[in-house]
C-alpha positions, -999 to +999 in steps of 0.1 A: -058-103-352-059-093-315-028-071-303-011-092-279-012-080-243+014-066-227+004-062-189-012-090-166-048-089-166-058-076-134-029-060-107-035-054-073-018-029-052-010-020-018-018+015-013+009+034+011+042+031-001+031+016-028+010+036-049+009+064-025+037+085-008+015+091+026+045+096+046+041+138+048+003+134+058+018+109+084+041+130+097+018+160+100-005+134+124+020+127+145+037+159+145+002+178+156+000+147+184+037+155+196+030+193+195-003+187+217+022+171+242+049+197+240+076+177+225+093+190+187+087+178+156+095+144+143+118+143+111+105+130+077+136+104+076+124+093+110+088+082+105+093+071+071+104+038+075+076+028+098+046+044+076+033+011+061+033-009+094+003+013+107-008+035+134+007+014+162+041+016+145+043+053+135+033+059+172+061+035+191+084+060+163+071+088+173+067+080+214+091+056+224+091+068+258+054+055+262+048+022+274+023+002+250-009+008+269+001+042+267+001+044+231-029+025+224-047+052+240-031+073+211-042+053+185-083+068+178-062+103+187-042+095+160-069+085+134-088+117+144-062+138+133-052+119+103-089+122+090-084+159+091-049+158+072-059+132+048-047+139+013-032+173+026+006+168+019+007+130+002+009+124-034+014+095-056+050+083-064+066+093-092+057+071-126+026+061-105-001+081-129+018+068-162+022+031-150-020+031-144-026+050-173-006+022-191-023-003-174-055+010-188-044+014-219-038-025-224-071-035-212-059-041-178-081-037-144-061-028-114-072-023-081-064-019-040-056-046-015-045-025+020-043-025+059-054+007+056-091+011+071-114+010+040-131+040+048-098+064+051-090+043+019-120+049+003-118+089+009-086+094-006-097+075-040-112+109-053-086+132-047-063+110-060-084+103-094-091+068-086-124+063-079-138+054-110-102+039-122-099+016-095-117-019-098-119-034-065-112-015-029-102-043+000-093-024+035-078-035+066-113-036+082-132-048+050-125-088+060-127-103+093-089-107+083-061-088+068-029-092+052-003-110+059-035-132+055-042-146+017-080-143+020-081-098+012-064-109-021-087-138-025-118-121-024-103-091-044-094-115-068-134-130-066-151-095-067-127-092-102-143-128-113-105-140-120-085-167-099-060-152-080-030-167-100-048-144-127-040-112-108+001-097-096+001-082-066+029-048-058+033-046-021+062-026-003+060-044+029+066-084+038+033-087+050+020-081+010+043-106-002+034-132+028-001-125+014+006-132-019+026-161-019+001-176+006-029-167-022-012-184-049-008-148-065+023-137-084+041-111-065+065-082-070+083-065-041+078-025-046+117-013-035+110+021-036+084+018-002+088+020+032+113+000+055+135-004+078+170-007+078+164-047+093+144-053+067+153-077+038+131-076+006+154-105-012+141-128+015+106-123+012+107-147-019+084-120-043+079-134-080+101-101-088+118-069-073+116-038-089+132-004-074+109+020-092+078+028-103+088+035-139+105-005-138+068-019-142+065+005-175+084-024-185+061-054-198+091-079-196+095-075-161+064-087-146+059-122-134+037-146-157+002-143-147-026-173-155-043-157-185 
């Protein structure tokens, strides 16, 4: 008799905040861009909450005195520098390595639905471990559309050959859970990610809410995926 399965088939992740703590490469990007412009360092607590809103956002955080046009001009400034950093001072959360491992171990696939630009995405997959682990890469610029739009977790889900109400998707940011609700994909709010203080992750309407990474070691707390 086959041993019953304790994990949903296939899970799909966000990547920063998520999976990954990318906040300290973050704040070494902005921090050499403020230093280029004379002005001190930004603080860890600072930047944090704005990490998994992108490069615009970190950037209105870290130069609020600039008007928009301003910072736009910072934005390929920005990626330049965060190229050079990448993987420097991030890690993976805490639990993170034992909640794939497990994953593995039950016959599950997981893989990576982000904003992030699939190339800077794609780099960090080896020296994280991942790129051999991970079953199906989606980045911001992989689509002619990204998240809060369903169709990255669609076509992850197609690239997997499962429907998406097959798959759960952890996101740390509304715009995952917008996603996944709008891709008929269960959904579970990652708590321990980036936000800020306005932000609300009980009315986001996720499948489930878990605070930590070590909560989804938990089989019973995963929503009910279509086998």
């Amino acid at each position: 008799m086959t041993a019953a399965r304790r994990f949903p088939r296939v899970v799909l992740f966000d990547l920063d905040g998520t999976l990954l703590d990318s906040a300290p490469d973050m704040l070494a990007t902005v921090n050499a861009l403020r230093a280029a412009r004379r002005i001190a360092p930004m603080h860890l607590q600072d930047l944090r909450p704005h990490v998994s809103r992108g490069a615009r956002a970190m950037l209105a955080a870290a130069f609020p005195g600039l008007d928009a046009d301003a910072r736009e001009r910072l934005v390929g400034p920005f990626l330049d520098e965060y190229r050079r950093v990448l993987g420097h001072f991030g890690q993976p959360f805490a639990d993170i390595e034992r909640l794939l491992t497990s994953l593995e171990g039950d016959g599950a696939r997981w893989g990576i639905v982000t904003n992030k630009p699939q190339g800077l995405a794609r780099a960090l997959l080896p020296l994280l471990g991942w790129q051999s682990r991970c079953a199906v890469l989606i980045g911001g610029d992989t689509l002619p559309l990204r998240k809060p739009d369903p169709l990255p977790l669609r076509i992850a889900a197609a690239r997997l050959n499962v429907a998406p109400a097959a798959c759960v998707y952890v996101g740390d940011d509304q715009r995952d859970i917008a996603a996944a609700r709008a891709a008929a994909m269960p959904s579970i709010a990652a708590l321990w990610g980036y936000r800020t203080a306005q932000d609300d992750p009980l009315a986001w309407q996720a499948d489930a809410a878990v605070e930590q990474p070590a909560d989804l070691l938990q089989p019973g707390i995963w929503p009910t995926a279509r086998r």
